[in-house]
N, C-alpha and C positions, 0 to 999 in steps of 0.2 A: 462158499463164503470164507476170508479169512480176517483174524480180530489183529488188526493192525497196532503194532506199538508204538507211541510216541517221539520213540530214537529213529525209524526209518521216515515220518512225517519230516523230523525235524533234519534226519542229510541230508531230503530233499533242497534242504533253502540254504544248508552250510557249508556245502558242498566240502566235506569232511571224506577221511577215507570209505566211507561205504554211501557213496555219494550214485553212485553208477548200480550199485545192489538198488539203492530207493527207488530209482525210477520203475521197477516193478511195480511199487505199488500204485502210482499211475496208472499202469495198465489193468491191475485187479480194479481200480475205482471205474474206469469205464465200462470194467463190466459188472458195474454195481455190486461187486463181490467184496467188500470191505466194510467192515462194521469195528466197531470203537469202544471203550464206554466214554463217558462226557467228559471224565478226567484229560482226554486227551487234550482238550482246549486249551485248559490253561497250563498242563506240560510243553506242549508244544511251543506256545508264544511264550510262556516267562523262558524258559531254555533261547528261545531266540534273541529276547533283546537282552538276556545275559552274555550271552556270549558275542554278541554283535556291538553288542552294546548302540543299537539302532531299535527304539521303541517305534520307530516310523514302521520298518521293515517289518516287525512282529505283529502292528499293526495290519498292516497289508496282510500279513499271511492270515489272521484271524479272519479279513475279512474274505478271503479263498477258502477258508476250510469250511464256513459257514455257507459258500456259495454250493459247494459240496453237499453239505450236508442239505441244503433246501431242493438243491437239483435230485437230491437221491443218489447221489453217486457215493458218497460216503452216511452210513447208519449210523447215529451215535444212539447207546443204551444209558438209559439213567442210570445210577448206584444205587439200588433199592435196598432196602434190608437184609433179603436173601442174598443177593452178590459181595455186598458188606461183611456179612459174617461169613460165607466159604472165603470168601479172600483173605479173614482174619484167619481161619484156621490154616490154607495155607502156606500163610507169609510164616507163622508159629510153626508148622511140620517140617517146613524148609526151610526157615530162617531169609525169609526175603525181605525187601524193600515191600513195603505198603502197597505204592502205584505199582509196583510188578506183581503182585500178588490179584489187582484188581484187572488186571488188561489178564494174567493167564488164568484167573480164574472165570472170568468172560468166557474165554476158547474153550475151556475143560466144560461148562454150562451148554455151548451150544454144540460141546464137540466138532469143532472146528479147530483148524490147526491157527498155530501167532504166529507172525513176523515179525520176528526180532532180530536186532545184529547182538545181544545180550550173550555172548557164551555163557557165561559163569551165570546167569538163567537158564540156558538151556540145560546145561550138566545137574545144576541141579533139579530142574524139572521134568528129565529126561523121558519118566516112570510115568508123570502124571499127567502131561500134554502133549499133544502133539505139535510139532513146529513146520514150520512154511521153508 
């Protein structure tokens, strides 16, 4: 299983330069190898119709990631309290964004590895995760 980040969801639909990396995660979702937390939802679609600036399109995609998630092809995990607070201590150890702290502290939980196109996450979480 690997804890998919919201930046490879979202080159999926941007087609941005790591647009051809994303389609991998395609292939992990078929084989039901891709789990989330829930924060992805609305990273994913507010990033889209920001930068589209097409609330249609982001619509659309919400309504795919949800078909995902009810097929099983994509797992999203709640933010419970335990995942809330390591993700606070990690964001504070490494000095990270919040939502990055919550998707890699996801992977460090189930030890599984992330997919991210995030270098400057990776470098700094070189010690503590493992990446895709």
């Amino acid at each position: 299983m690997v804890v998919i980040d919201s930046c490879v969801i979202i080159s999926l639909f941007i087609r941005d330069k790591f647009h051809e990396k994303a389609k991998e995660a395609v292939e992990l979702l078929q084989k039901k190898n891709a789990i989330a937390p829930s924060l992805l939802l609305p990273e994913v679609c507010g990033a889209i119709a920001r930068v589209t600036k097409e609330e249609k399109l982001a619509k659309e995609v919400f309504k795919l990631l949800m078909k995902w998630v009810e097929s099983g092809l994509l797992k999203l995990v709640e933010i419970d309290e335990k995942l809330a607070k390591e993700a606070a201590k990690m964001a504070m150890k490494y000095e990270i964004k919040g939502a990055d702290a919550i998707f890699a502290s996801l992977a460090a939980s189930l030890d599984q590895e992330l997919f991210t196109f995030d270098e400057k996450l990776k470098r700094k979480l070189r010690n503590a995760v493992k990446f895709y």
